[in-house]
C-alpha positions in Angstrom: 139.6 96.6 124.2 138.4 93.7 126.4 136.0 95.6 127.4 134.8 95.9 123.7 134.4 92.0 122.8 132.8 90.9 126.2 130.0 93.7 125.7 129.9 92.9 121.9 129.5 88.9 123.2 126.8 90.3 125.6 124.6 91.6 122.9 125.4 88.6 120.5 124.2 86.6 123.2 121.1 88.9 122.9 119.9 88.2 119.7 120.5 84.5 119.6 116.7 83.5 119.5 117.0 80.3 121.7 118.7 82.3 124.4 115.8 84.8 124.1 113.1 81.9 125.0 115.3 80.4 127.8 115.7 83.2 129.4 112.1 83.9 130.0 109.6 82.2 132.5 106.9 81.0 129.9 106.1 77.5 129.7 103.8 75.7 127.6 101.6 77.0 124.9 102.9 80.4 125.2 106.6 79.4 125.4 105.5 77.0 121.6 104.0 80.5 120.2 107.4 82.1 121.0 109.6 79.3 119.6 107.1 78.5 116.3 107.5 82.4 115.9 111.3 82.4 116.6 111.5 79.8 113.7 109.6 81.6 111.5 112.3 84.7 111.7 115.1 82.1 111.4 113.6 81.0 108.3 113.1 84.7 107.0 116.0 86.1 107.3 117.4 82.9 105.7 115.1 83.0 102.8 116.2 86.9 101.8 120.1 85.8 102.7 119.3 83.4 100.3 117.5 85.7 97.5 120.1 87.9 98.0 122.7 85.8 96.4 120.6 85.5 93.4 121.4 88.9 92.2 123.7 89.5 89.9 126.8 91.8 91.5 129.1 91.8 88.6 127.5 94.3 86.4 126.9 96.3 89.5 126.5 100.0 89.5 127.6 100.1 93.2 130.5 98.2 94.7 129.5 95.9 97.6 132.1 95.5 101.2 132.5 93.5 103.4 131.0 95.9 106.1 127.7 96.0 104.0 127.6 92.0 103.9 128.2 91.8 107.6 125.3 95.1 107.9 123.0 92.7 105.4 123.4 89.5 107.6 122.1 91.4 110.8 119.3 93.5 108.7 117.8 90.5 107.3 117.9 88.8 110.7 115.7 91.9 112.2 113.5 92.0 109.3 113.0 88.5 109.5 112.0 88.7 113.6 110.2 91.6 112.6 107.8 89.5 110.2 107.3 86.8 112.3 106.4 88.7 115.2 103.8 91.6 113.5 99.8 90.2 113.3 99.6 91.7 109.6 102.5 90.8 107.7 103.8 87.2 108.8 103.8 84.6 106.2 102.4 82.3 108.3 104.4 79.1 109.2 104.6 80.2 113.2 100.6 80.1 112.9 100.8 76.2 111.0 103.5 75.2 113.1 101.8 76.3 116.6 98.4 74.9 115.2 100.3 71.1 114.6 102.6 71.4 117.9 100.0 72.7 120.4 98.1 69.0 120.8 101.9 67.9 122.6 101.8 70.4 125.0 101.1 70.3 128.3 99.9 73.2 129.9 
């Protein structure tokens, strides 16, 4: 069983965006494209968590769990990384952000 949780905390640790740019050797611009993009799925994923909350549950025809809340939380988080990262489909604000930010950087 401990066994379980620390490899569950492992791959937690994974997906936590700021430990996926710290644990890389990029600096400068590159390491400001990575974050602005990293932002970008943050806001995503918190956009459709937050769309999903709009719709109305109560006149339902399916029944939702807690397992499919907990399943939503993750998907949205993927499809939100997902997004930011492809060249065709983002929405943008990594590009904006990267194009304000970049002057501060020293490469």
């Amino acid at each position: 069983m401990t066994e379980f949780i620390s490899n569950y905390q492992t791959q937690s640790a994974n997906r936590d965006p700021l430990n996926n740019i710290r644990g890389t050797n990029i600096k400068g611009k590159a390491q400001l494209k990575k974050v602005c993009e990293e932002f970008e799925g943050i806001f995503v994923a918190k956009m459709m968590s937050t769309l999903d909350k709009t719709v109305d549950r109560e006149n339902s025809l399916f029944q939702e769990s807690k397992y499919l809340t907990n399943l939503k939380s993750v998907m949205y988080a993927d499809l939100g990384r997902q997004v930011a990262t492809s060249p065709t489909s983002n929405i943008g604000l990594a590009a904006q952000m990267y194009k304000q930010l970049e002057r501060t950087v020293i490469d």
